[in-house]
C-alpha positions in Angstrom: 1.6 0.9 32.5 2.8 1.0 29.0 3.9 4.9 29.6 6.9 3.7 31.7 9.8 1.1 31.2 11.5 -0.8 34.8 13.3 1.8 35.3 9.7 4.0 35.6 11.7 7.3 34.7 8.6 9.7 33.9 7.6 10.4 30.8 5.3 13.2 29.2 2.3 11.1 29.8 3.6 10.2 33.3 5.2 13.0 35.5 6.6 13.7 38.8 7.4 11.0 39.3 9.9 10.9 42.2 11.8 10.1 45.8 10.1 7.3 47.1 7.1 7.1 45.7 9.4 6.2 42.2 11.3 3.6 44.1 7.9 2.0 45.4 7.0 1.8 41.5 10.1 0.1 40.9 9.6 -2.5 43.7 6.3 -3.1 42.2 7.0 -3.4 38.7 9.9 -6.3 39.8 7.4 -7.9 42.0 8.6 -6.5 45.7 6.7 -8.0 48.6 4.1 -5.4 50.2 6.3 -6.2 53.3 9.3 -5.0 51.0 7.3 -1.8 50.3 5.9 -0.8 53.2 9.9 -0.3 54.9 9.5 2.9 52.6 6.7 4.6 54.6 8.9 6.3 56.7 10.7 8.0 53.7 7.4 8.8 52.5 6.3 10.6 55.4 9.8 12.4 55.7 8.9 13.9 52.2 5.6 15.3 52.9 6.3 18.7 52.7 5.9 20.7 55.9 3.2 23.7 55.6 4.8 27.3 54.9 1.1 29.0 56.1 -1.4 29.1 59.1 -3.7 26.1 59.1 -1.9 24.1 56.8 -1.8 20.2 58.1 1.2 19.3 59.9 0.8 15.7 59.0 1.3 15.1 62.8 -1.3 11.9 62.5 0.5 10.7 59.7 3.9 10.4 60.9 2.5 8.9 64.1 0.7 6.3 62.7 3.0 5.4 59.4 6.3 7.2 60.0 8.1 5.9 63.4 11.7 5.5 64.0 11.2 1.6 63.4 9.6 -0.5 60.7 6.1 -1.0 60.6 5.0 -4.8 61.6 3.5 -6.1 58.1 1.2 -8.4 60.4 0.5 -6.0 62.3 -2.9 -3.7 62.2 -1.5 -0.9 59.6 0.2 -4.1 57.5 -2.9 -6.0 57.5 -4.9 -3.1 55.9 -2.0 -2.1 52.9 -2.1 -6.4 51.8 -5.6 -5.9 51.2 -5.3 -3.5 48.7 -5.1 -5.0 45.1 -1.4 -4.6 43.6 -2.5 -2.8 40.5 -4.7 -0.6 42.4 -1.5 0.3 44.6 0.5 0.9 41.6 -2.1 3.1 40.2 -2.5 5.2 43.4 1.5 5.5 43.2 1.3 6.5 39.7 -1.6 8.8 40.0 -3.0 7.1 37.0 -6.2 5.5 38.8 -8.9 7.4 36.4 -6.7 6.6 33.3 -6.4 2.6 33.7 -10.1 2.6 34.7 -12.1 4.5 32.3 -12.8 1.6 30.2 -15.5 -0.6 32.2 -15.6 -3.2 29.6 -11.9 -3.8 29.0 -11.3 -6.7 30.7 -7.8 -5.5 31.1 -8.8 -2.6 32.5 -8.5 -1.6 36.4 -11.0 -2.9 38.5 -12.3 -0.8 41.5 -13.4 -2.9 44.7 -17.1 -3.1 45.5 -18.2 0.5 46.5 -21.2 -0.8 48.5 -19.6 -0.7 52.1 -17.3 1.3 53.8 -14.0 2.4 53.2 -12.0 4.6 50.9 -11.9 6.0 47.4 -9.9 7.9 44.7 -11.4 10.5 42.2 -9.3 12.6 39.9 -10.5 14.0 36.1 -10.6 13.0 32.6 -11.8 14.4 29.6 -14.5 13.0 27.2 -13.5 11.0 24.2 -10.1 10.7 25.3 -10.0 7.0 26.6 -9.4 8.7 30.1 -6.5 10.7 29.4 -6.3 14.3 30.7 -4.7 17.8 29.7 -2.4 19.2 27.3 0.4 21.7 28.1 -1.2 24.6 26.4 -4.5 23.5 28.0 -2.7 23.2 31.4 -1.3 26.3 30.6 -4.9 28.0 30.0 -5.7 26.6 33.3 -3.3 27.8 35.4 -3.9 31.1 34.0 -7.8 30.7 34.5 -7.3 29.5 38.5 -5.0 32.3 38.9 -7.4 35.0 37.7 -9.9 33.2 39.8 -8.3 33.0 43.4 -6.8 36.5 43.0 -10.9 38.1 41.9 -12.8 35.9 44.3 -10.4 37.0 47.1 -10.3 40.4 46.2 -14.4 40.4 46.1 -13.9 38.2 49.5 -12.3 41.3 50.7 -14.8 43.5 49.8 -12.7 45.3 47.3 -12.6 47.1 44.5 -13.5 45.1 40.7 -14.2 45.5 37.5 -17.6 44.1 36.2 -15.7 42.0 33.7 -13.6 40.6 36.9 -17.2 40.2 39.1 -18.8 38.3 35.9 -15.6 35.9 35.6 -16.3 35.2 39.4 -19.6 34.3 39.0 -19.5 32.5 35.7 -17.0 29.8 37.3 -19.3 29.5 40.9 -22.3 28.6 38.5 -20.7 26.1 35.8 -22.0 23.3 38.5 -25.4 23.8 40.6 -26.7 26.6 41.2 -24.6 28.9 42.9 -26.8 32.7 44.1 -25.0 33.6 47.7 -23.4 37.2 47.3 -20.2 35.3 48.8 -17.7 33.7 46.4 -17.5 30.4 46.4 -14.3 28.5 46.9 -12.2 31.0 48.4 -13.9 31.9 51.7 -11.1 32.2 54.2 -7.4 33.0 54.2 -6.7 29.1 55.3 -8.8 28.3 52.1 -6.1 31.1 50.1 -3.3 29.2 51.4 -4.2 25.9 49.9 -5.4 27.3 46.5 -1.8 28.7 46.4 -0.8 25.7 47.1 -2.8 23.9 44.2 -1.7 26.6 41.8 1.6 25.2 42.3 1.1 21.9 41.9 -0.5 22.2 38.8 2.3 24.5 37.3 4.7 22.0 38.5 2.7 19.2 36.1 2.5 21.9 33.2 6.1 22.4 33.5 6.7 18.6 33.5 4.7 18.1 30.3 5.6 21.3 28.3 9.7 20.8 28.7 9.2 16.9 27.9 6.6 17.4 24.8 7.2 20.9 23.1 4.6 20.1 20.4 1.9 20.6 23.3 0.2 17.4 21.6 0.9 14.8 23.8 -2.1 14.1 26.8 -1.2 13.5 30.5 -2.7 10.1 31.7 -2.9 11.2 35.1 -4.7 13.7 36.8 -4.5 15.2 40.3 -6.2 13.2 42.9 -8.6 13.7 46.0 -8.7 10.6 48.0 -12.2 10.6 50.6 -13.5 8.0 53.3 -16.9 7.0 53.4 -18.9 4.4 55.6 -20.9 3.6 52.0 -18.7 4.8 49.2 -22.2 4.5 46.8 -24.0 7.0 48.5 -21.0 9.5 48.7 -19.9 9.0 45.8 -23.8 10.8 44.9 -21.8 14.3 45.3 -19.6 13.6 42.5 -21.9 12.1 39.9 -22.7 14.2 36.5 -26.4 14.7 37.2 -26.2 16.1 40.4 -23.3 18.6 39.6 -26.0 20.2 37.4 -29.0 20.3 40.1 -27.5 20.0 43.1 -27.2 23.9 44.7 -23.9 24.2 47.0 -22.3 20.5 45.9 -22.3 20.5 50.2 -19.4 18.2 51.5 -17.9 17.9 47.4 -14.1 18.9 47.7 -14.0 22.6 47.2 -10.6 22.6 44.5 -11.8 19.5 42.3 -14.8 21.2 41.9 -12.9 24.8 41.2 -10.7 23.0 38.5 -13.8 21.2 36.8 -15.6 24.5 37.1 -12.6 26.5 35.1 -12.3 23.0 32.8 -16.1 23.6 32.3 -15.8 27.0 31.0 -12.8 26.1 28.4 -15.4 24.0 26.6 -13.5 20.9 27.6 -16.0 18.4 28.6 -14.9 16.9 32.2 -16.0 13.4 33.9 -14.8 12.9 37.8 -13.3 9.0 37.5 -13.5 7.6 41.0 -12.3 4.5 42.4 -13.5 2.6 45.6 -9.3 1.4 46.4 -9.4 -0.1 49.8 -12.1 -1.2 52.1 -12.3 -1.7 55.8 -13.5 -4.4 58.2 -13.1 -3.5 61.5 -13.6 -1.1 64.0 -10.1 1.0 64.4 -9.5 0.9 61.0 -10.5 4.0 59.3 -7.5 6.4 60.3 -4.8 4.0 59.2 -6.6 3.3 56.1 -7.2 7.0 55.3 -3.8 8.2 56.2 -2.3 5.3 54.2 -4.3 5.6 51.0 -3.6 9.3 50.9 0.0 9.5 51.4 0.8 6.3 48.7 -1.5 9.1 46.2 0.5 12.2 47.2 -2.7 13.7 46.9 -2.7 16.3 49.7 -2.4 20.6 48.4 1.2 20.5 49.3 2.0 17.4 47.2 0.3 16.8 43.9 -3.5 16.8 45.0 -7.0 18.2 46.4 -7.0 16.9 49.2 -7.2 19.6 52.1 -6.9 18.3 55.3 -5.2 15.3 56.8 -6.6 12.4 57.5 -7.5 10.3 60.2 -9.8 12.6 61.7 -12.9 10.7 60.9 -15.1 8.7 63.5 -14.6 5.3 62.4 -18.2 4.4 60.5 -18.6 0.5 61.2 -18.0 1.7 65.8 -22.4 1.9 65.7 -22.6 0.1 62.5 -25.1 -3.2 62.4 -22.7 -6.1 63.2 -24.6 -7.8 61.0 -23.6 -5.6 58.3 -20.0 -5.1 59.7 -19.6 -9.4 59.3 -20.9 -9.2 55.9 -18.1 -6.5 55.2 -15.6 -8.9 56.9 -16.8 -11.7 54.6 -16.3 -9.8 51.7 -12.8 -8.9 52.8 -11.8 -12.5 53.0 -14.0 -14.4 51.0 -13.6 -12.4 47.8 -11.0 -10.7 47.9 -8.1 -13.4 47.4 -5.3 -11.1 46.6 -5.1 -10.1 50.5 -4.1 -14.0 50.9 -1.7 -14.0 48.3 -0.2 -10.2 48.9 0.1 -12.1 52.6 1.7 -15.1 51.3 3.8 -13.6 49.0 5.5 -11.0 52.2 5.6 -14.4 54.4 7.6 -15.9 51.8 10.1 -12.8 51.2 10.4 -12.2 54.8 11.4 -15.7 55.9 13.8 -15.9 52.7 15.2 -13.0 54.3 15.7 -14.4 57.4 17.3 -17.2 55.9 19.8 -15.4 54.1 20.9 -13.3 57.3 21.1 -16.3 59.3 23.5 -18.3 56.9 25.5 -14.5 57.0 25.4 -14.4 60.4 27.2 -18.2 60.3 29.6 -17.1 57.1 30.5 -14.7 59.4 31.2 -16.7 62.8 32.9 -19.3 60.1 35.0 -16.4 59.0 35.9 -15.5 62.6 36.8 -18.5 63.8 39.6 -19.2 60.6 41.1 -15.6 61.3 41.3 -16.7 64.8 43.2 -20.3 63.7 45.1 -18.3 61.4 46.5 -15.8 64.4 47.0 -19.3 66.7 49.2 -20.8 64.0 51.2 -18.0 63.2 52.0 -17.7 67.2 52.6 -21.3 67.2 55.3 -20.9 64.5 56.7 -18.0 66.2 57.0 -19.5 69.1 58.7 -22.8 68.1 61.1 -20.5 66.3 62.3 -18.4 70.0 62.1 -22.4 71.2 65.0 -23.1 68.7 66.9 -19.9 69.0 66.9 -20.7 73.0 68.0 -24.5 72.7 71.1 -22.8 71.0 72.1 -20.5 73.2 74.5 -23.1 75.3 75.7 -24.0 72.1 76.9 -20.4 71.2 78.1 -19.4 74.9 80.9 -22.8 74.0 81.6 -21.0 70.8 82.1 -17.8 72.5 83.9 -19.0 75.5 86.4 -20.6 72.7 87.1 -17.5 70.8 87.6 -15.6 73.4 90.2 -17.9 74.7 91.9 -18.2 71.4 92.1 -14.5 70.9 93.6 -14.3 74.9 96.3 -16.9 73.3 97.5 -14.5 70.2 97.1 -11.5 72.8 100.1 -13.5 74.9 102.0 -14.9 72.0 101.6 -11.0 70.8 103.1 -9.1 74.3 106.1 -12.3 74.2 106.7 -11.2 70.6 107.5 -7.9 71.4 109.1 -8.7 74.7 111.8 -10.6 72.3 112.1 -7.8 70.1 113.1 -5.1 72.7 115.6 -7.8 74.4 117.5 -8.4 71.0 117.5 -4.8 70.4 119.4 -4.2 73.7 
């Protein structure tokens, strides 16, 4: 990403950056194993932001399957699935820049999606036309957020059957019909307080990327290369992906099953003038059956793409029926052939952790023996000293008979002068008579 340097501080064009979804960047950028990476899930899930609202996800799934106490087993089911997804896919998901670094279909540099005829899961997010895949401005972010604000607080007022203005009603109703046809007297994308909550919720997260851009560019010229994100599950990404594509947002009639806020946001884009294209991405895809919650909850919380972080995405996942369960196995082996036949970067991503993990082990071992090493000189250190202590009370004792003579001799020497002292006198006081 030529927007960042090693230290991937964000930058105008890349914002919001943080916690550990910046460290996972890092690792990335130096080359980290996926086993490396994968010991941050936990303080990924810690900083999912609990829900302030009724009917808001509690993430309860996610923290189950991606946050426990311990580390997660990189060979074990959950491991297996984040190897197999492409390392610059990964770091675009962490980025948020998946739309940006794939616009360009014949840039051989470019980011390659996997093959979106099977099952599995995918990333959309926006871009605007002739812009090489780059997104808003601040002033245009600006205009937005002032545009979804008008809308949520109309369409829920009209949702509550009260009192507008024409003006208000024709605003309404203008941004419900900039895709498909859209003639139900209800409003369209706020339908239910739970539906409120979350556009609140989206409100904020896009003022929280306009503030980002306006206080690092002031000119307002500078275009963000990432855009938020809605990450989906599909047992064949093609056909779902039918609900996003440019023709049918002009026929189709309700967009059914289309996620309600990336289609509010290209509605209000829409009717700015500003020509909008949905970028998707087919990022990981599944093999087995079991797979489809892990790989969903996964994908989503490395995007931070749910209405409380930085995305579109509603609900949490993992609630799907797993697709390939009643799938042909014939078509289910041809999936697992594609898997491991073609895609070689789950054998290296494996490898690579293998490598890391036993180079780890080595180096705690030959700590763990430093350490015993270390032990066992303090320990010949404390012998010695007590050896050399003890030969020194040895000496003093093999002296003591020695000293007891030397004693025993003063003591009779100083009995001697204390006689010659008392016969002394004993002649004075005689001759003084």
């Amino acid at each position: 990403m030529e927007f960042l340097d090693d230290s991937m501080t964000p930058t105008p064009q890349v914002s919001l950056l943080l916690g550990a979804r910046r460290d996972i960047a890092r690792a990335l950028r130096c080359g980290a194993s996926y086993a490396s990476i994968m010991t941050r899930f936990s303080v990924l899930c810690k900083e999912l932001r609990p829900p302030h609202s009724q009917g808001l996800p509690k993430f309860d799934r996610t923290r189950e399957s991606l946050g426990g106490p311990g580390p997660l087993d990189f060979a074990g089911p959950q491991g297996l699935l984040f190897h197999s997804i492409p390392r610059d896919i990964l770091t675009s998901l962490v980025l948020g820049t998946v739309v940006y670094e794939s616009h360009d279909k014949q840039d051989p540099n470019g980011l390659k999606g996997l093959d979106s005829d099977g099952a599995g899961i995918y990333a959309l997010g926006l871009k605007i036309h002739e812009r090489n895949g780059k997104f808003l401005t601040a002033p245009e972010y600006k205009t937005l957020l002032n545009d979804f604000k008008q809308y949520v607080s109309i369409a829920k007022a009209m949702r509550d059957h009260q009192l507008v203005t024409v003006e208000q009603e024709g605003f309404v109703k203008e941004i419900d019909n900039q895709l498909g046809k859209w003639d139900k007297e209800s409003v369209r994308f706020i339908k239910d307080n739970t539906r409120h909550a979350h556009a609140k919720l989206v409100y904020a997260s896009l003022r929280r990327r306009w503030q980002a851009l306006d206080q690092a560019d002031p000119s307002g010229t500078v275009f963000s290369v990432k855009s938020p994100l809605y990450i989906g599950c599909s047992g064949d990404i093609n056909k779902r992906w039918v609900d996003y594509s440019s023709h049918k947002q002009t026929h189709r009639q309700t967009l059914h099953g289309a996620n309600k806020f990336l289609v509010l946001v290209t509605s209000l884009l829409k009717y700015r003038h500003l020509g909008v294209d949905i970028g998707r991405l087919a990022v990981l895809r599944i093999w087995e059956d079991g797979q489809l919650k892990d790989a969903e909850l996964m994908v989503t919380l490395l995007a931070n793409s749910y209405t409380v972080q930085d995305g579109f995405n509603v609900q949490e996942g993992g609630g799907t029926n797993d697709y390939l369960a009643n799938m042909n196995p014939e078509k289910v082996a041809d999936y697992r052939e594609y898997v491991y036949g073609v895609m070689p970067h789950l054998r290296k991503n494996c490898e690579h952790s293998v490598a890391e993990v036993e180079l780890a082990q080595r180096v705690a071992k030959e700590e763990e023996e430093l350490e015993a090493l270390q032990r066992k000189l303090d320990s010949l250190m404390e012998s010695s000293a007590l050896e050399e202590q003890r030969e020194r009370v040895d000496g003093l004792i093999k002296t003591i008979p020695q000293m007891e003579k030397l004693i025993k001799a003063a003591q009779n020497r100083l009995q001697l002068r204390l006689q010659e002292k008392e016969a002394l006198q004993c002649l004075v006081r005689s001759t003084g008579t």
